[in-house]
C-alpha positions in Angstrom: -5.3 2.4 -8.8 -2.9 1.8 -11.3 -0.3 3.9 -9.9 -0.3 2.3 -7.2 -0.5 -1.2 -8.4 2.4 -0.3 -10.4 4.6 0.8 -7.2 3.4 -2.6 -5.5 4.8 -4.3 -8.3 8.4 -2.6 -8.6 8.2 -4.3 -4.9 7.4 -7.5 -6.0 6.5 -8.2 -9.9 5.7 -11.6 -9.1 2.8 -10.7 -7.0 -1.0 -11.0 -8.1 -1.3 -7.1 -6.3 -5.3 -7.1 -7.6 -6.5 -10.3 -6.1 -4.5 -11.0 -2.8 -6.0 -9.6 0.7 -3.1 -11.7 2.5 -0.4 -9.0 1.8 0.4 -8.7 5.3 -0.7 -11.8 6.7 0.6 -14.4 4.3 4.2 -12.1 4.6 3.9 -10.8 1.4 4.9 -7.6 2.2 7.5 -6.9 4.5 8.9 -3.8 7.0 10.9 -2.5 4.5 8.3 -3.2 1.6 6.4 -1.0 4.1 8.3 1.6 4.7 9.0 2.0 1.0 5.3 2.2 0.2 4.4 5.1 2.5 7.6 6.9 0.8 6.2 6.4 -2.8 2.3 7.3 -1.7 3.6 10.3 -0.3 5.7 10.9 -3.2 3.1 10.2 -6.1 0.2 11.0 -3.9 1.3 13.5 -2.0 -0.6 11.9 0.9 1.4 11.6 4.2 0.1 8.3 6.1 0.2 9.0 9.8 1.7 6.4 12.1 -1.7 5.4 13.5 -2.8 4.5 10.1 0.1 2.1 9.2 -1.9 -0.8 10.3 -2.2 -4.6 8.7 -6.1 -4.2 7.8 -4.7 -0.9 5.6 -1.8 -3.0 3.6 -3.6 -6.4 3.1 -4.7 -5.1 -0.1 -3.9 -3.0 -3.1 -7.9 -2.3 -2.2 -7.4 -1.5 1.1 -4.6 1.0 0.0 -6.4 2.6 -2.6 -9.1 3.2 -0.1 -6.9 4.7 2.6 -5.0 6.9 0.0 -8.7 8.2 -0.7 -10.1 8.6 2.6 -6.5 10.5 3.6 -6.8 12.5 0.7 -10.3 13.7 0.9 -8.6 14.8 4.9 
């Protein structure tokens, strides 16, 4: 998890990434922000995030994230 709090926060270092489940929602993250985090989990995660997967429930959260990164990693 700390990996990837610490890409979230090269996105935005004002954001509390641990608490926040409005990432998507409250705008937080944006299209780009989006496109940048699938490029880093594949890059320090070596996990490739189909298309179907790049839904809002997956990216409200640094939880939600970490819990997809497992779940496609365990694939």
């Amino acid at each position: 998890m700390d990996e990837l709090l610490a890409i979230l926060r090269k996105l935005h270092a004002d954001v509390d990434f641990e608490h926040r489940a409005d990432l998507i929602d409250a705008g937080v993250l944006d299209s780009f922000d989006i496109v940048t985090l699938v490029a880093e989990i594949d890059h320090v995660f070596d996990v490739r995030i189909p298309a179907e997967e790049i839904v809002p429930e997956n990216f409200n959260s640094a939880a939600a994230l970490d819990a997809m990164i497992r779940r496609l990693s365990d694939d």
